[in-house]
Structures are given as structure tokens and as C-alpha cells.
N, C-alpha and C positions, 0 to 999 in steps of 0.2 A: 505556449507553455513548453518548457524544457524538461529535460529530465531530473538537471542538476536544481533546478525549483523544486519538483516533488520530492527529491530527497533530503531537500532541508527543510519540507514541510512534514515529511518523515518522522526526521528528528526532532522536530520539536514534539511531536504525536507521541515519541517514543519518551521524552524527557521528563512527562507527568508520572507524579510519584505513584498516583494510584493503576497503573498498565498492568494489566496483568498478564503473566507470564508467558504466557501462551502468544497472548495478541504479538510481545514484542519478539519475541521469537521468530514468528512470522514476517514480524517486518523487516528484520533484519534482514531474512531470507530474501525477501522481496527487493532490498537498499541491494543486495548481493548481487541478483540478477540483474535488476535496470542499471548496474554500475557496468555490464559483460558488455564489452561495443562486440564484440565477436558472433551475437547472434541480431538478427532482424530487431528492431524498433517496435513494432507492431507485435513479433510474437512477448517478446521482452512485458508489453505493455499487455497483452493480452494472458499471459502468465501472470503476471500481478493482479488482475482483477480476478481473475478465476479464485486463487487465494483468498482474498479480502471477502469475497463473496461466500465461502464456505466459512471464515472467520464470521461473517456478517449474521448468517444461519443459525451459528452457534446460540441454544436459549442461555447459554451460563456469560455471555458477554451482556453487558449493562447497555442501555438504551444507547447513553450520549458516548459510548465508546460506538455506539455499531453509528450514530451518524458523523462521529471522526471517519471512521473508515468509509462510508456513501460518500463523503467528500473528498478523500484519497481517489477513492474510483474515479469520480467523477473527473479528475485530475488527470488521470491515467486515461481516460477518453479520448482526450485532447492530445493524446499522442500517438492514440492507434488513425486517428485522424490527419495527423501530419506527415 
């Protein structure tokens, strides 16, 4: 897994009409950092989940948004791994 795969799995996350604003916000945040080659891979990767994870938290996010976001993580794994 690359980084430039998760960020087009990103966007397409981000492309659904129903996102709510908050969620996209965040990921944008998060496309911003894993795009920085100027910091570590791992902290990069490890910053994005910490996010999604307090996104994930959230009770006012919808079931099938918070397992988009487990499956971003999940994604994000595979690169603190690498």
C-alpha cells in the first residue's frame, strides 16, 4: 500500500454527496499531511489515524461513515508498517 492509493481512496470517501462536514474537513486535513514528504511516513501515518479515530468516537457520525473511516485506518496501518 502507497500513500498515493490512500489518497485516492480519500477522495472518493470524500466525493459522497451525503459527507458530512465535519468528517470532510478532517480529511482533507489528513490528504494535507500524508501529501508532507518533509515529515516521517510513520509519524504522517500515525497522525491520520489518531484523527479518524476521534472522528470515529464521534456518536453524531452515522454507522456506515464511521466503517468508511475503520477502513481508511485500516489502510493507514499498512504504512506505519512499511
Amino acid at each position: 500500500m502507497d500513500v498515493k492509493t490512500i489518497l485516492e481512496r480519500i477522495d472518493e470517501v470524500m466525493s459522497e454527496h451525503n459527507m458530512p462536514k465535519r468528517v470532510k474537513a478532517t480529511l482533507e486535513d489528513i490528504k494535507r499531511n500524508l501529501a508532507n514528504d518533509k515529515e516521517d511516513l510513520a509519524v504522517r501515518a500515525t497522525t491520520a489515524i489518531y484523527a479518524i479515530d476521534e472522528l470515529s468516537n464521534d456518536v453524531n457520525i452515522p454507522m456506515h461513515m464511521k466503517t468508511v473511516l475503520w477502513d481508511i485506518t485500516g489502510l493507514l496501518e499498512t504504512l506505519k508498517g512499511d
